[in-house]
Each structure stands twice: as structure tokens, then as C-alpha cells.
C-alpha positions in Angstrom: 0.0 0.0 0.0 1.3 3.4 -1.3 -0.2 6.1 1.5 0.2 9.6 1.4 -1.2 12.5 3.1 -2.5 16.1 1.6 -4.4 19.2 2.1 -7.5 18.6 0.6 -8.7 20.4 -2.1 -11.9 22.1 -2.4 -13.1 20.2 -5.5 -12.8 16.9 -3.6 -15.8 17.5 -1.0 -17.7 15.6 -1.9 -15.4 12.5 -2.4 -14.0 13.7 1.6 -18.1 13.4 2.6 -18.6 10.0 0.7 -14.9 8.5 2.9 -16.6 10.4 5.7 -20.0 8.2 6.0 -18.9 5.4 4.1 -16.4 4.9 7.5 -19.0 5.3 10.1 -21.5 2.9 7.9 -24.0 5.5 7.6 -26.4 6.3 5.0 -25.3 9.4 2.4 -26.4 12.2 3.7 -29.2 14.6 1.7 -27.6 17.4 -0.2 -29.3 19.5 2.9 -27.2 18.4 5.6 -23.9 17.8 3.5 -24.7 21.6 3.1 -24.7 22.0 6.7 -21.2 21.1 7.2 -20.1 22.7 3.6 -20.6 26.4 5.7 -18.7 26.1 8.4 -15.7 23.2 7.1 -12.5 25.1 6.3 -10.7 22.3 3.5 -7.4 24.4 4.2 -7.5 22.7 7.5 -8.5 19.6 5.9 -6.8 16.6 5.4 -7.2 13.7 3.5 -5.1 10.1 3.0 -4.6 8.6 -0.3 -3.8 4.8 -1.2 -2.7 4.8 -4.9 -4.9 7.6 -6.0 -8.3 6.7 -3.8 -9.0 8.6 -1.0 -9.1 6.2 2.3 -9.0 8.7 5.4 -10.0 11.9 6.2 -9.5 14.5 9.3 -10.2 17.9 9.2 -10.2 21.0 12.0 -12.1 24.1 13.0 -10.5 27.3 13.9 -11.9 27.7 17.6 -11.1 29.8 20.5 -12.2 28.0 23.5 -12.8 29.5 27.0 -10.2 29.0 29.4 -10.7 29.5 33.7 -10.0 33.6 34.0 -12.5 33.6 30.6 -10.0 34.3 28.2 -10.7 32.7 24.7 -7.7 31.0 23.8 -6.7 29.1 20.2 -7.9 25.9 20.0 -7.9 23.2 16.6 -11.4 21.8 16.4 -10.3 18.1 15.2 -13.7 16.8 13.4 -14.4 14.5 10.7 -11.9 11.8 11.6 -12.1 8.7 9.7 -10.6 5.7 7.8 -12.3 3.4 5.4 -12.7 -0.1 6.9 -10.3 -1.6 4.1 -7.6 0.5 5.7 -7.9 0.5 9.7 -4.5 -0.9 11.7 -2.8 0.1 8.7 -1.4 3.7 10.8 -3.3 5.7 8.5 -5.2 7.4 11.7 -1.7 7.9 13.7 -0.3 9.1 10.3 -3.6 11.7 10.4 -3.0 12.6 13.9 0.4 13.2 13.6 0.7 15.7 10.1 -2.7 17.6 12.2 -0.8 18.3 15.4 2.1 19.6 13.6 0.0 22.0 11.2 -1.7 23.2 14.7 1.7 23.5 16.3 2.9 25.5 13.1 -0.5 28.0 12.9 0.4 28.8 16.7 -2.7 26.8 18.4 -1.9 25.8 22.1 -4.6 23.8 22.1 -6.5 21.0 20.2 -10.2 20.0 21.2 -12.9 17.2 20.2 -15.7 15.5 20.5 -15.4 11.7 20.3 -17.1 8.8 18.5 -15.3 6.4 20.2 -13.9 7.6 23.5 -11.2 4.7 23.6 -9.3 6.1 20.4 -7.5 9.7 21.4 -6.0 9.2 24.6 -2.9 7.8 22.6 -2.6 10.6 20.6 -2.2 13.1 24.0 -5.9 14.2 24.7 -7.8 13.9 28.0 -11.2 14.2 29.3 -11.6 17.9 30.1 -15.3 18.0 30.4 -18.2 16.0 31.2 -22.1 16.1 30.0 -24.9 15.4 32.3 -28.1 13.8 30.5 -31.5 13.5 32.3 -35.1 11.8 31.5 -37.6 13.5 33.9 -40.4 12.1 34.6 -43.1 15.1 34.8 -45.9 13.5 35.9 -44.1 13.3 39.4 -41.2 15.4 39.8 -42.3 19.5 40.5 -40.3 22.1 39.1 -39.7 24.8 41.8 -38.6 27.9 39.6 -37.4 31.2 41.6 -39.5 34.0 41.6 -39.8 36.7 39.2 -40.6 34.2 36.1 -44.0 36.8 35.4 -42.3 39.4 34.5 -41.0 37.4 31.4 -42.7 37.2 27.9 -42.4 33.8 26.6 -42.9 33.2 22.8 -42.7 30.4 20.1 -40.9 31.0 17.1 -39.4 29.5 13.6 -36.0 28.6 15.3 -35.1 28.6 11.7 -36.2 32.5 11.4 -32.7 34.0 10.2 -33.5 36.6 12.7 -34.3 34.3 15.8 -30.8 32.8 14.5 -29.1 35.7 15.2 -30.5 36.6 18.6 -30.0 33.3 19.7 -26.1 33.1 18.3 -25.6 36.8 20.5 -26.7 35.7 23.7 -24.8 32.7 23.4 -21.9 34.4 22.5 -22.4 36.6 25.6 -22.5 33.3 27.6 -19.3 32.1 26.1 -16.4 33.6 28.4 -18.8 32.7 31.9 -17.8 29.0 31.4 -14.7 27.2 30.5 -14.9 24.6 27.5 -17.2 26.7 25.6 -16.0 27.8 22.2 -16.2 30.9 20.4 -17.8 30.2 17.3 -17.7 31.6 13.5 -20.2 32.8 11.4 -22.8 30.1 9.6 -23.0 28.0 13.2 -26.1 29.4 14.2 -27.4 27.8 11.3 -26.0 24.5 12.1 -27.5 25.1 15.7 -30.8 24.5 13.8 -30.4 21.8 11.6 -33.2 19.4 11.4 -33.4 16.9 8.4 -36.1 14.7 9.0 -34.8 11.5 8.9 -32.9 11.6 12.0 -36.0 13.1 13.8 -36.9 9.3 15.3 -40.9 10.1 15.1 -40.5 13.4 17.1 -41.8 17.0 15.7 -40.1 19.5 13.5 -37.3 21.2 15.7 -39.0 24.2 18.4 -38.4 27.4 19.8 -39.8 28.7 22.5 -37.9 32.8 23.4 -38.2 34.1 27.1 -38.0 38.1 27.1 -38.0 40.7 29.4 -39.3 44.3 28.1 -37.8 43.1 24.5 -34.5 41.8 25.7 -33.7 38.3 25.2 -33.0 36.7 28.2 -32.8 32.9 27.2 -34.3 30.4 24.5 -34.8 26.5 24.5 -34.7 24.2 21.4 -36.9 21.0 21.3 -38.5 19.1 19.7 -41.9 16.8 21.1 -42.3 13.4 20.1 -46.0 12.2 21.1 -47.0 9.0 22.5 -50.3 7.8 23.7 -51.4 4.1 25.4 -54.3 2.9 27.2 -53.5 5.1 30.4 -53.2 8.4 28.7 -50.4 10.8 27.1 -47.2 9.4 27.9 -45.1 12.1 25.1 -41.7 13.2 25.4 -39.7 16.5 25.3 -36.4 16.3 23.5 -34.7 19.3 24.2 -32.1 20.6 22.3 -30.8 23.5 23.7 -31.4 25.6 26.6 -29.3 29.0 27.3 -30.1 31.5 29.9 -28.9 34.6 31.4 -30.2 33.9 34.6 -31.9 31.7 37.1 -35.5 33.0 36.7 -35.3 33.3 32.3 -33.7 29.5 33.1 -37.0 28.6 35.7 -39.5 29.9 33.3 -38.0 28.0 29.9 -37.6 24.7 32.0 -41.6 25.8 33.4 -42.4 25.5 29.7 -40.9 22.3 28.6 -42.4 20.6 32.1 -45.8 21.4 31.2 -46.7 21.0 27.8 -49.4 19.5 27.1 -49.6 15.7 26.8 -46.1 15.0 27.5 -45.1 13.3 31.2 -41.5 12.8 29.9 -39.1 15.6 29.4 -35.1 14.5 28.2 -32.2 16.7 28.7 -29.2 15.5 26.4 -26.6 17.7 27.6 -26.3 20.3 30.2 -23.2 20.8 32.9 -22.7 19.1 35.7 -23.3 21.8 37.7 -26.6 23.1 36.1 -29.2 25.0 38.4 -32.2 22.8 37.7 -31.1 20.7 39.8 -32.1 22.5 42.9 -35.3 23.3 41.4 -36.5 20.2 40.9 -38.5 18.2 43.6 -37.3 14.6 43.5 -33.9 14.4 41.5 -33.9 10.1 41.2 -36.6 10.4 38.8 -34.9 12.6 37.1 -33.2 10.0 35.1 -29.5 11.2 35.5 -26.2 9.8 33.8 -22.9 11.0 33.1 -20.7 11.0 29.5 -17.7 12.4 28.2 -18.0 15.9 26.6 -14.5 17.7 25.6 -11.9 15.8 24.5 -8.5 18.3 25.2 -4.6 18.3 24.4 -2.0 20.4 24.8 -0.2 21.3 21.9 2.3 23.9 23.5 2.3 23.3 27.3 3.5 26.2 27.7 1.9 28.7 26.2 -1.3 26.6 27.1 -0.6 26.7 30.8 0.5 30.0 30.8 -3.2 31.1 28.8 -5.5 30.9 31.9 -5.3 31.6 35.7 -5.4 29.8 38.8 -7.6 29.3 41.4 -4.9 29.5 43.8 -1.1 31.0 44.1 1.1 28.3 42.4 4.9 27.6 42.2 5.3 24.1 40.8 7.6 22.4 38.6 6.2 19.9 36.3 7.5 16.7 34.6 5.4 16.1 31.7 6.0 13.0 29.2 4.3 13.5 25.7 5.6 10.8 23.3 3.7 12.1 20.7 4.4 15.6 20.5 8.2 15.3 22.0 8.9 19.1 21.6 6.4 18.9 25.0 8.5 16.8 26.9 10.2 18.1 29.9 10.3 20.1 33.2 8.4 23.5 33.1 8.0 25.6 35.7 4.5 27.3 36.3 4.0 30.2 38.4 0.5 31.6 38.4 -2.7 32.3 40.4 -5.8 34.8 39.8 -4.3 37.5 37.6 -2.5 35.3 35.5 0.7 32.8 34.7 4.0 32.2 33.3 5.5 28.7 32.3 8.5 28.2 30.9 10.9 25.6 30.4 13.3 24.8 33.5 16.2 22.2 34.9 15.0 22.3 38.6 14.1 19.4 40.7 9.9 18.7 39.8 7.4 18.7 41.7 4.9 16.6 39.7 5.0 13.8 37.4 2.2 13.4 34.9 1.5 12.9 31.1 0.1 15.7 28.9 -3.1 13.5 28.8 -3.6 14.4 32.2 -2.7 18.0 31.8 -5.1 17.9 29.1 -8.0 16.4 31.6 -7.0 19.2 34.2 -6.5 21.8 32.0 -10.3 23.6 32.2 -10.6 22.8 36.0 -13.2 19.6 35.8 -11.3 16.6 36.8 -8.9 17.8 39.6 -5.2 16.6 39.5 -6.0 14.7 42.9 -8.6 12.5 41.3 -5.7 11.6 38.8 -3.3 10.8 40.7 -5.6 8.3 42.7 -5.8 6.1 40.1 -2.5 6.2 39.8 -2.2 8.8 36.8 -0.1 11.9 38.4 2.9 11.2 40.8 3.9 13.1 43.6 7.5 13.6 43.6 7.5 16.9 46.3 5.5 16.6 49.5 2.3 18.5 49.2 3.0 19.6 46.2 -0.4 17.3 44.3 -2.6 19.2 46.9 -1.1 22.6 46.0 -1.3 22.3 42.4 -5.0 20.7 41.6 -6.3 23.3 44.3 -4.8 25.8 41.7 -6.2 24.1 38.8 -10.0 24.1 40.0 -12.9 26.2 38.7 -15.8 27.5 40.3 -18.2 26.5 37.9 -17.8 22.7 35.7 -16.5 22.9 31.8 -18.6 21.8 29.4 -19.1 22.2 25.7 -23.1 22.7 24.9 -22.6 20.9 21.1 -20.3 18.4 19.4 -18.4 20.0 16.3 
């Protein structure tokens, strides 16, 4: 097998989408939702592996800014569309991908390199860790109360076309404004919002045409919720379910009074949240949280490119002097001792000969990084090593958040 590896070229899209689905088994896509991605995929940033002239593999990245703890918005590679043709897996090809695409984000000056994972098993060879986590619920709301806080009156709410290229837009602003309040969540280019709303029919399962319902205060947006309803009725009565897509809010009451609306609509006694943070306030407003269906998944997948400039991008919970030993076989120029020195206001790290303090991979760095995971947690199953005294205590104390990462979409 002759393999080589190029930047793909713009007239090749549509062999890059035909590689894409025919790896993950999937049907073609409609010219509708191959247009989706068409908006927003950058082929520069594209790459694609050849054997003898046919195209076998394909990876491809988004030009991100992600939110760090302190709120800055820092670089990040948006790896997406990953794949190999089944005639050509445990061949290399992936590592082969993986390797050219962390150079080319090394060489355009990205510290960082984030994803969303099909398989979470695959990446943590290729230096990326866990950052954030997704919490999914199926309410039951035929049992469990919502207890909103007060003030919810004083809001408008109204349903929309979520597809309205002006409901788009008001609906892309506020979540920009949301961005910097919460690490993991990325700064996003034009022609997302309309990816936000795409909704082909054939992946809709039996449920409605995608929803929007807008809660406004004097004519200010204050928050909007996606969903979709997908009705069900047996011998005992109504027994639908609310699929919500999106929720974003700029506060607790706007937050109360969309979740009010999705809890009582009319013939539904299910209501299923795919994704929210870990941390997300309706879960102190609800009455009974076991029936609220709750489970944990894997949201952001995160490397360092350049520790370095990485570490040095956000702040610190806490004052921190600590040297670090950190192994990366796969992107060697990370290997080595670097000294970080940070807290609130900011941080340095540079490269350094003295004694560490630490041990750990950049894997783990990369699971730290947007103050989720704590460096404690690590190192109890085994991951980070202590080398100073008190030093694993010190530094994840500095590494925490106040509020949990998490990344509201895949990419």
C-alpha cells in the first residue's frame, strides 16, 4: 500500500463526505445536511489520506477559541471529521492523520486542540484527555415538581421559527455573551447558528419538527430553549416526550421559566435533557432528583499542543509555584520540566532544569487543563505522581474552577 497524506482540495468535497460516511456505515447524507457542514468546514484545515490515488481517510479541524478559567478565549484546533475506510484500519493511516494535524496546529500557533469523540477509547494515545463531562436527564413530569425562583411573570415567553434568520441571530448573540462565563465553551464563527438549527427529517426518530420557544424581558432576550416533542399515547393516557435541544439563559428566573415551559406541555409526562453541565441550576429546582433520570458522559476531549503557552493562557484558582515533569511521546517538543507560576491574575511557564514537583502525562494535563477533573482525582488512580511533598494538593487546588466545563454541542 502506497499512503500519502495532503491538504484537501476544495473540488474533492464531496469524495471527503462519501470516505466520511462510508467509515462510520452510515447512509449518504441529503444534499441538505452535506450543506450544513459545507458552511462552516475550512478544506485548508482539511486533510485527507490517499492509497494509490483513492481517497481512504480523512481529518479535518475548526479554527476555535475555547474559554479557558479567568474567561479568556484561547486558540484551539477543532479536530472533526476523523475517519478511515474499513479496508484501511491498523494500517497507521489514523496515527499518520493525527500526527501531520498536530504539527499543522503546532505550526499556525494553536496551544490547544479540542474534540468531541465517537469512540472515546481512540485519542487518549494521541495526548488528549477528558476535560469535560455532560450530564443527561429523562424527567419524569408527571411526578417530579419544578420549583422555579420568583420573578418568572415578569417574562414574555414566545414560540418562534428557530429557523427565522433573525431568531438565528439573537440566539447566536446571547450565546456568544455566555461564552467567556464558562470554560470549554467555544467561540464560534459565522454560519454556526445555522448548524444550531439543523433538522433533516430522517434523524428526527418520530418526534416534531425542531422548536423554539424565546423568554424576554421588556424586549430583551433573556434565554431560548430548542426542542423538539415526540407524542406518545397508550391505554392510560399521554405518555409524550420532550427532547430538548438547547437551553441557554442569562439567569436563574429566564432559566425557571424555559424549563416551566418544557415541564408542562401539554400531553407529554417525559421531558429528556441530552446535555447540560454538571453543575446546572435545575437541579435545585427540581423536587425529586432520582426520577430525574440522571447519567454521566464524556463531553470535551482536550490536548496540549504547547504546554507552555497553554498553561500560561489561563489563571489559577490559587497561588502556584510548581515544577512539572510532563511526558508526551507524541508531541516530544512537549516533553520536559516547566516551571508554572500563576494564580488569579494570570501565569508564566517556561521551560526549566530544577528538581519537579509533579509527574504526569500531557493526557492528564489535558484532563485538568479547564478545571473539571482535579489533579487529585488523577493521581488516585495512579495517573499523576507526587514527587515533592504537598506539592499534588497545591497544584489541583490551583487548577479548579468554580463552575464545571462543558461544551453545549459536538463540532
Amino acid at each position: 500500500m502506497t499512503t500519502g497524506l495532503r491538504v484537501l482540495r476544495r473540488a474533492e468535497l464531496d469524495t471527503f463526505f462519501e470516505v466520511l460516511v462510508a467509515a462510520f456505515a452510515g447512509a449518504l447524507e441529503t444534499p441538505e445536511e452535506q450543506e450544513k457542514w459545507r458552511t462552516v468546514i475550512d478544506p485548508d484545515r482539511s486533510l485527507a489520506a490517499w492509497d494509490d490515488g483513492a481517497m481512504v481517510g480523512t481529518a479535518g479541524s475548526y479554527g476555535f477559541r475555547v474559554t479557558v478559567p479567568g474567561g479568556a478565549a484561547v486558540p484551539a484546533a477543532g479536530v472533526t471529521m476523523v475517519s478511515v475506510l474499513p479496508t484501511h484500519r491498523r494500517r497507521g493511516v489514523l496515527t499518520s492523520l493525527m500526527r501531520r494535524q498536530l504539527d499543522d496546529v503546532r505550526a499556525w500557533g494553536e496551544p490547544l486542540a479540542v474534540l468531541t469523540a465517537s469512540e472515546p477509547g481512540i485519542y487518549g494515545r494521541f495526548g488528549y484527555g477528558v476535560a469535560t463531562e455532560q450530564l443527561s436527564a429523562r424527567v419524569d413530569t408527571s411526578r417530579v415538581r419544578l420549583s422555579p425562583p420568583p420573578g418568572g411573570d415578569a417574562l414574555r415567553l414566545r414560540l418562534v421559527d428557530p429557523r427565522d434568520e433573525g431568531v438565528r441571530q439573537r440566539c447566536a448573540a446571547l450565546y456568544a455573551a455566555r461564552v467567556p462565563l464558562r470554560p470549554g465553551m467555544l467561540v464560534r464563527s459565522p454560519g454556526w447558528e445555522r448548524a444550531d438549527t439543523h433538522d433533516p427529517e430522517r434523524l428526527r426518530a418520530g418526534a416534531s419538527a425542531l422548536r423554539c420557544v424565546l423568554a424576554e424581558r421588556d424586549g430583551e432576550l433573556r434565554g431560548y430553549a430548542r426542542y423538539a416533542v415526540r407524542a406518545d399515547v397508550d391505554s392510560t393516557g399521554p405518555k409524550g416526550e420532550v427532547l430538548v435541544r438547547a437551553v441557554e439563559a442569562c439567569d436563574p428566573v429566564a432559566l425557571g421559566a424555559l424549563l416551566g415551559h418544557l415541564f408542562d406541555l401539554d400531553l407529554t409526562t417525559w421531558l429528556t435533557l441530552g446535555n447540560r453541565p454538571v453543575d446546572d441550576g435545575w437541579l435545585h429546582m427540581v423536587s425529586d432528583v432520582r426520577r430525574c433520570g440522571i447519567a454521566l458522559r464524556d463531553g470535551l476531549h482536550l490536548r496540549l499542543v504547547d504546554v507552555g503557552a497553554a498553561l500560561a493562557a489561563r489563571t489559577y484558582a490559587a497561588p502556584v509555584d510548581a515544577v512539572l515533569e510532563v511526558a508526551d511521546g507524541f508531541c516530544p517538543w512537549n516533553e520536559g520540566r516547566w516551571r508554572l507560576v500563576g494564580g488569579p491574575a494570570g501565569a508564566t511557564c517556561v521551560r526549566t532544569d530544577d528538581a519537579p514537583d509533579l509527574a504526569l502525562s500531557v493526557r492528564e494535563l489535558g484532563t485538568a487543563y479547564l478545571g473539571g477533573p482535579t489533579l487529585l482525582a488523577l493521581a488516585a488512580a495512579g495517573r499523576v505522581r507526587e514527587v515533592r511533598a504537598g506539592a499534588l494538593a497545591e497544584v489541583s487546588r490551583a487548577f479548579r474552577g468554580d463552575v464545571a466545563p462543558w461544551l453545549p454541542h459536538s463540532f
